[in-house]
N, C-alpha and C positions, 0 to 999 in steps of 0.2 A: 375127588374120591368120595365115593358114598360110605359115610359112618353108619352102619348100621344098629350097632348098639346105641349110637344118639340118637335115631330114630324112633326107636324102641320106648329112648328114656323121654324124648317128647310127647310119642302117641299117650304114653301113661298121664304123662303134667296133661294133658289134655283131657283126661277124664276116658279116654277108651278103655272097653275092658280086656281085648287082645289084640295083640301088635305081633305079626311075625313078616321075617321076608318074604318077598315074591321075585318070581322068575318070571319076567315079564316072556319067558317063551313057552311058560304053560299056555298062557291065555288063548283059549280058541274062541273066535268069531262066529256066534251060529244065526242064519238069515228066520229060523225059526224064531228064535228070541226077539230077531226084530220084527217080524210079521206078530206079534204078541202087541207089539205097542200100536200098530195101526191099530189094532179093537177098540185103541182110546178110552180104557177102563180108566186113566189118571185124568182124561180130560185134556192133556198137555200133548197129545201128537198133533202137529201142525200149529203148534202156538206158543214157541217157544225155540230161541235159537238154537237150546242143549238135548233137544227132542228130536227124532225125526218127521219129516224131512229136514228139518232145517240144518240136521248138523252134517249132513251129508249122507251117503249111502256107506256101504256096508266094505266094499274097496275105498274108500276115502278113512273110512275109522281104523279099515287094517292099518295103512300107510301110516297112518298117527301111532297108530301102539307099538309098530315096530321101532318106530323112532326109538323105543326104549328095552332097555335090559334088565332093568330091575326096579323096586320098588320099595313099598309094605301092603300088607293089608291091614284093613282096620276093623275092630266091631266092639260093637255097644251091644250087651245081653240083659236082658230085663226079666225078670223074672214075675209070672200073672201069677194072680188070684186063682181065677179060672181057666179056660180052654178060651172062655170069651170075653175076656179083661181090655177089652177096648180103650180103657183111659189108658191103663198101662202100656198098652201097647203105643199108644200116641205117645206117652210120657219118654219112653226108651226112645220113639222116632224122633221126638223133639231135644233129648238131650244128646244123641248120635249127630243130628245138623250141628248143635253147639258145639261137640269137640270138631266133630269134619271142618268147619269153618274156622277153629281158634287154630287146627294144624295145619289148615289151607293157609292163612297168614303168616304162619310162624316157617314155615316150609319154605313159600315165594319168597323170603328172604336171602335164603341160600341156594334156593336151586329154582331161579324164575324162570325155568324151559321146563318144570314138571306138568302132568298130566296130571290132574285130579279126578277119577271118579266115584261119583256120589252115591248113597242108595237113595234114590228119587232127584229129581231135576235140579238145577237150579233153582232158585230162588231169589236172586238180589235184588229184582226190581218188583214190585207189585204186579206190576203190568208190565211181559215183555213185550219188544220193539218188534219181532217177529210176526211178519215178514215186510213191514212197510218200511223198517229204517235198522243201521245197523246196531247189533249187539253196543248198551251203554258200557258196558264192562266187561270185555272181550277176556283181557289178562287175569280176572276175577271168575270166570264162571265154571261151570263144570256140568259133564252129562252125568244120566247114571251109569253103571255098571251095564243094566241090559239095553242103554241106549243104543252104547256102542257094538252089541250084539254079542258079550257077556254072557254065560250062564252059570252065575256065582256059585252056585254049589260045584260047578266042576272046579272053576277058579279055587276054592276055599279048600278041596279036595287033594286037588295038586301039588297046593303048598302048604300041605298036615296042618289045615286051619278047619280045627269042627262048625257046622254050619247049624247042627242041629244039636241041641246042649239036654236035651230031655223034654217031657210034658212041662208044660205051664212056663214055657220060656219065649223070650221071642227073642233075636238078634238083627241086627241092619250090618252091611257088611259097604264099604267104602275099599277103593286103594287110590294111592297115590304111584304114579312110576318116575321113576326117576333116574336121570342119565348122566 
């Protein structure tokens, strides 16, 4: 049985700054979102097991999400300087991986058949294994949100989570689902 309120009260121990449920049956799959990643603006399509192609196609990420019913969603909001506070914006993205990873471990512990996803790719190895050898850390890793063909503002939308906090903010937005 999924505790929700424990969820809640980890996402927080975690450092994130909103935690609500999810209804893993808002989530809609769009192939526009993923036709976004082939332009390879992050550098990481085709090189990388949590990216496409490698993590499958678009019917392969449906069948994974249905697997599940529920969840959280997670987000880190940073508040800028300016409109173009670039550290800051980095600062929120790199403290959002810290908590997504401190609640990615703390999660696997009680519920090791969750789905993790990330706002941007994995990360755990320097260099990934993709496509010559398989995933080092299969049970560790995670796509993002628009890997799996996500359009987190409808996500964050569906389940009364603001996406957009006012000027000079920035947010990353993660979920975990869980069964």
């Amino acid at each position: 049985m999924i505790d929700l309120e424990e969820l809640v009260r980890v996402g927080k121990d975690c450092g994130f700054t909103h935690i609500v449920p999810l209804d893993a049956s808002t989530i809609r799959l769009f192939q526009d979102v993923r036709k976004m990643c082939e332009k390879n603006s992050c550098g990481m399509y085709g090189a990388n097991w949590c990216c496409p192609p490698g993590m499958g196609d678009l019917e392969e990420c449906e069948r994974k999400i249905r697997r599940y019913s529920r969840g959280i969603l997670v987000q880190t909001v940073g508040q800028l300087e300016d409109e173009l506070d670039g550290e800051m914006m980095m600062e929120t993205n790199d403290a959002h991986k810290e908590h997504f990873d401190e609640m990615h471990r703390r999660l696997l512990k009680k519920y090791p058949d969750l789905l993790a996803c990330g706002a941007g790719t994995c990360t755990r190895c320097k260099k990934c294994t993709y496509p010559d050898a398989p995933c080092r850390f299969p049970e560790n890793n995670y796509a993002s949100m628009e890997a799996y063909g996500m359009l987190v503002t409808q996500v964050c939308q569906a389940n009364h989570l603001p996406y957009y906090y006012g000027p000079c903010t920035i947010a990353y937005t993660s979920c975990f689902l869980i069964e």
